[in-house]
C-alpha positions in Angstrom: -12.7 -97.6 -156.6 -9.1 -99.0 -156.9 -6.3 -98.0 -154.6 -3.5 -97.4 -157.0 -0.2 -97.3 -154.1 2.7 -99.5 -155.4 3.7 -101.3 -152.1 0.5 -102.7 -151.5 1.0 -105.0 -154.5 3.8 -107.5 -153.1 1.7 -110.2 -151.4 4.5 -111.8 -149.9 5.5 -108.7 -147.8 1.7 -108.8 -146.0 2.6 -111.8 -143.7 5.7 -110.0 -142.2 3.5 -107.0 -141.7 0.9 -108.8 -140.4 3.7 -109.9 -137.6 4.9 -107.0 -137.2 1.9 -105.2 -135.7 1.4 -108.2 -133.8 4.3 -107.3 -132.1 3.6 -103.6 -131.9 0.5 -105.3 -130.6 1.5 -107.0 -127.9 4.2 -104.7 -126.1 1.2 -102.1 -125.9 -1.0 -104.8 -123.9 -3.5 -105.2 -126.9 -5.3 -108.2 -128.1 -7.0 -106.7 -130.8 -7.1 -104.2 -133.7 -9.4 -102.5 -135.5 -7.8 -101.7 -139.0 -10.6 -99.4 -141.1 -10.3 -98.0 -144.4 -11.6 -94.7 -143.4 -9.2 -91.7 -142.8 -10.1 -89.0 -140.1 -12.3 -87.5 -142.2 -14.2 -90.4 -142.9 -14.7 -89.6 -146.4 -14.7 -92.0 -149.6 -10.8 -91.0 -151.0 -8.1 -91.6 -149.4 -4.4 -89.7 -149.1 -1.4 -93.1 -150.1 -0.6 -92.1 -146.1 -3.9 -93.2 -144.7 -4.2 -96.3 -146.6 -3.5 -98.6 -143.9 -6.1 -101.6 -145.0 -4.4 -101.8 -147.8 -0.7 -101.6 -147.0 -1.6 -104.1 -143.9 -3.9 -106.8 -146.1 -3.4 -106.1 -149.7 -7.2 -105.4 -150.4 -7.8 -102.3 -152.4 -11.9 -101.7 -152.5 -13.3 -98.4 -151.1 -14.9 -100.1 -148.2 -14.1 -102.3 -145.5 -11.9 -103.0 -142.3 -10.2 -105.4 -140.9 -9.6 -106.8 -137.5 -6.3 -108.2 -136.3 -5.7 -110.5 -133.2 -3.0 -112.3 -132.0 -4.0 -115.5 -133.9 -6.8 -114.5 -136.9 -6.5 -111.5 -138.9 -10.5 -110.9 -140.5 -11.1 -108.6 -144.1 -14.9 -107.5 -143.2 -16.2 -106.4 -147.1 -19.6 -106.2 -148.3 -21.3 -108.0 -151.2 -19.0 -105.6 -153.8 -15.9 -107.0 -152.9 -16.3 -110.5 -152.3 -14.4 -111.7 -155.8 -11.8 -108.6 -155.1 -10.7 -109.4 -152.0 -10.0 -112.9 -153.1 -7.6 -111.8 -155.5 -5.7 -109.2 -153.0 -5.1 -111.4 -149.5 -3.3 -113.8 -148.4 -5.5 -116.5 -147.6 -2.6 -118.2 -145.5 -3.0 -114.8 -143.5 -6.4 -113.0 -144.0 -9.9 -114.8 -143.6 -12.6 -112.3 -145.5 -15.5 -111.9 -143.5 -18.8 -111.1 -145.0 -20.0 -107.8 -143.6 -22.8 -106.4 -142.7 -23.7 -110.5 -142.4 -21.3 -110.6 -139.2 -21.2 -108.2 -137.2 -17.4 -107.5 -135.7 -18.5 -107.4 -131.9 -19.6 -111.1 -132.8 -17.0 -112.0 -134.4 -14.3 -110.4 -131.4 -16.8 -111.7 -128.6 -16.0 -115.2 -130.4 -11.8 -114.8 -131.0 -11.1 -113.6 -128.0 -11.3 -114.2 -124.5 -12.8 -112.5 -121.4 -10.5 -109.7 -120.5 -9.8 -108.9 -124.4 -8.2 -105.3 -125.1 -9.0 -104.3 -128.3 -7.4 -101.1 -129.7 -9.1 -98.7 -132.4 -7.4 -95.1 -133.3 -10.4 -92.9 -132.4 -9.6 -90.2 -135.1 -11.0 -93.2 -137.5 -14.1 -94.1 -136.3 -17.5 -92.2 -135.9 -18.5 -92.1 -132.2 -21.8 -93.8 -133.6 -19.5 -97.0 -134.8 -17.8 -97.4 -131.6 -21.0 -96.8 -129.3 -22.7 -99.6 -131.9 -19.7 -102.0 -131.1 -19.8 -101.4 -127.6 -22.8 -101.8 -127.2 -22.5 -105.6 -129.0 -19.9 -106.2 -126.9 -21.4 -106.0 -123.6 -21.3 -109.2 -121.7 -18.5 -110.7 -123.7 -15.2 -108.8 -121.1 -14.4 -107.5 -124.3 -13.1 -104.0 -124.3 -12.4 -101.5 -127.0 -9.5 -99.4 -125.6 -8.6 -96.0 -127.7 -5.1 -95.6 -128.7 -3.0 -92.6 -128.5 -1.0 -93.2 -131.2 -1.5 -95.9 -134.3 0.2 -99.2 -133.8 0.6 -99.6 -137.8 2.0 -96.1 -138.0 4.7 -97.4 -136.0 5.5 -100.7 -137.6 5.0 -98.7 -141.6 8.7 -97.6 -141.9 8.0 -96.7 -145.7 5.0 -94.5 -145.1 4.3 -91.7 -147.3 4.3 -88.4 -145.8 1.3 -86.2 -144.6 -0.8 -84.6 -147.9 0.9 -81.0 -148.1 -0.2 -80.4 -151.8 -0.5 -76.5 -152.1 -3.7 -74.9 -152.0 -4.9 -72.5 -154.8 -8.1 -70.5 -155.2 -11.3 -71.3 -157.1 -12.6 -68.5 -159.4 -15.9 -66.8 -157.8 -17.4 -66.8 -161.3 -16.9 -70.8 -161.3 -17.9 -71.2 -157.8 -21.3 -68.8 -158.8 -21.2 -67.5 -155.2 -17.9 -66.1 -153.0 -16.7 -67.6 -149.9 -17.6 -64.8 -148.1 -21.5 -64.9 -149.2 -21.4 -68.3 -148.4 -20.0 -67.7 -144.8 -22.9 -65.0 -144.6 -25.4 -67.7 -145.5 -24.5 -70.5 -143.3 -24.1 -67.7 -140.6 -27.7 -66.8 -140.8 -28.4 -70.8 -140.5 -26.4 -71.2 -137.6 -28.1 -67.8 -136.1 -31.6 -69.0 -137.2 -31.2 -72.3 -135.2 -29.7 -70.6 -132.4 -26.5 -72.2 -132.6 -23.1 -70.8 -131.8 -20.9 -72.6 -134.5 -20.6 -75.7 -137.1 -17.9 -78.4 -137.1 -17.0 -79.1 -141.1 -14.9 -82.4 -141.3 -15.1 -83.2 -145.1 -12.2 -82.2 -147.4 -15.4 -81.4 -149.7 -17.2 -79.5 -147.7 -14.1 -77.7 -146.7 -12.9 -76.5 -150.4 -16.3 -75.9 -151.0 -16.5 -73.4 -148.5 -13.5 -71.5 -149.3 -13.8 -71.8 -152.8 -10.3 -73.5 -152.6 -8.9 -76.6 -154.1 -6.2 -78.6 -153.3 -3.8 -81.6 -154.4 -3.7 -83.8 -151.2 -5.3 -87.1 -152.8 -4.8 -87.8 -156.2 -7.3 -87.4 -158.8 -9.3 -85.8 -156.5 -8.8 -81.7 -156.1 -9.4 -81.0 -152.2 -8.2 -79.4 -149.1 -7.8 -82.4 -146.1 -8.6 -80.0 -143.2 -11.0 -79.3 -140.8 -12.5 -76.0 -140.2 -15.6 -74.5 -137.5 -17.4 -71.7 -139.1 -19.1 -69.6 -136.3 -22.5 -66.8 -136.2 -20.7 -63.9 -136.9 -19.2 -66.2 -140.3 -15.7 -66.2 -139.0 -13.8 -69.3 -140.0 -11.0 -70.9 -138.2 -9.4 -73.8 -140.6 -7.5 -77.0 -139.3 -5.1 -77.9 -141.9 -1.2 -78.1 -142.9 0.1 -74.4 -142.7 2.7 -75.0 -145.1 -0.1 -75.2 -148.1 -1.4 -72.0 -148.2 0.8 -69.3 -149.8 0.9 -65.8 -149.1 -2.1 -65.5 -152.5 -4.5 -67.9 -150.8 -3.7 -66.4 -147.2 -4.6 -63.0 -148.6 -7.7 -63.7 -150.5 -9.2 -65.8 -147.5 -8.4 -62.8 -144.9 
């Protein structure tokens, strides 16, 4: 799957970028980045804002990261991308790295020094990705170090805006079953395992719920939000206010 957002296509501006967040970099006391593809839902699409891999490095592929110190700058792909990402980076600035082949806590225990501070935004990793590369870091005085905010937020100037595409109901007689039924049914779930409530993070699983779709990544109709659906099936969403109208409010309750 191709990324398809304009101002990832000038490979001369990825070496300037490139500096910049070294910059950025450097006044937060950071020797290390961790650059994924992944947005904070960790699903496969992608809204143009969260595309930072590719505004940073140029490669478009729908899987990958890439890690950025203050002298190498790695694209970790898998066997899918190896021709692609080729064609995308700047080989005078970006090094691919074959992934799963090396694994990134080998390849930062080996770039950087003892005492190494490498920053990751935490609302783009699964904790099971961060325990995994902590735990191959251990020995090496390397430390992951979880931001507050993103470094290449800061140094994007042109970054598109948050998704706020407007939410619209999905017909019952589509969906085959109403949001409410289905709040009844993973209720009972929930009650059956003796569990108090479920965390939903997918956009999917989300819309799917609801029976609502959305527009906030293109060619693909979902809601980015979260939501926690608890025993009694009441639903509290996590999303943009400002894209559900007064129809959508009504209908959800």
């Amino acid at each position: 799957m191709f990324q398809t957002y304009d101002s990832h296509s000038d490979p001369a501006a990825h070496g300037p970028r490139l500096a910049a967040l070294r910059a950025e970099l450097a006044s937060r006391r950071l020797d290390g980045f961790i650059v994924p593809r992944a947005d904070a839902h960790q699903g496969e699409y992608v809204a143009a804002r969260d595309a930072r891999l590719a505004w940073l490095t140029g490669f478009t592929g729908s899987a990958g990261f890439a890690i950025v110190t203050g002298d190498r700058a790695g694209v970790f792909i898998d066997g899918r991308y190896r021709v692609q990402v080729k064609a995308e980076i700047d080989a005078a600035h970006f090094i691919p790295v074959p992934w799963p082949e090396v694994r990134p806590s080998a390849w930062l225990a080996e770039a950087l020094p003892q005492g190494g501070r490498v920053g990751y935004d935490p609302w783009l990793h699964t904790r099971r990705e961060i325990r995994e590369m902590e735990k191959g870091l251990a020995g090496s005085g390397v430390a992951l170090i979880a931001v507050e905010t993103n470094p290449i937020d800061a140094v994007w100037s042109d970054q598109p805006p948050a998704p706020a595409g407007a939410v619209r109901l999905w017909p019952d007689a589509v969906a085959g079953e109403t949001a409410a039924e289905k709040r009844e049914r993973i209720a009972a779930a929930l009650r059956a395992a003796e569990q108090r409530a479920a965390v939903l993070t997918l956009p999917d699983s989300l819309s799917w719920l609801l029976n609502i779709r959305g527009a906030d990544v293109p060619k693909n109709p979902v809601v980015q939000g979260f939501a926690i659906i608890e025993d009694d099936a009441r639903v509290a969403v996590f999303a943009e206010p400002a894209k559900f109208g007064p129809e959508v409010r009504a209908a959800l309750g």
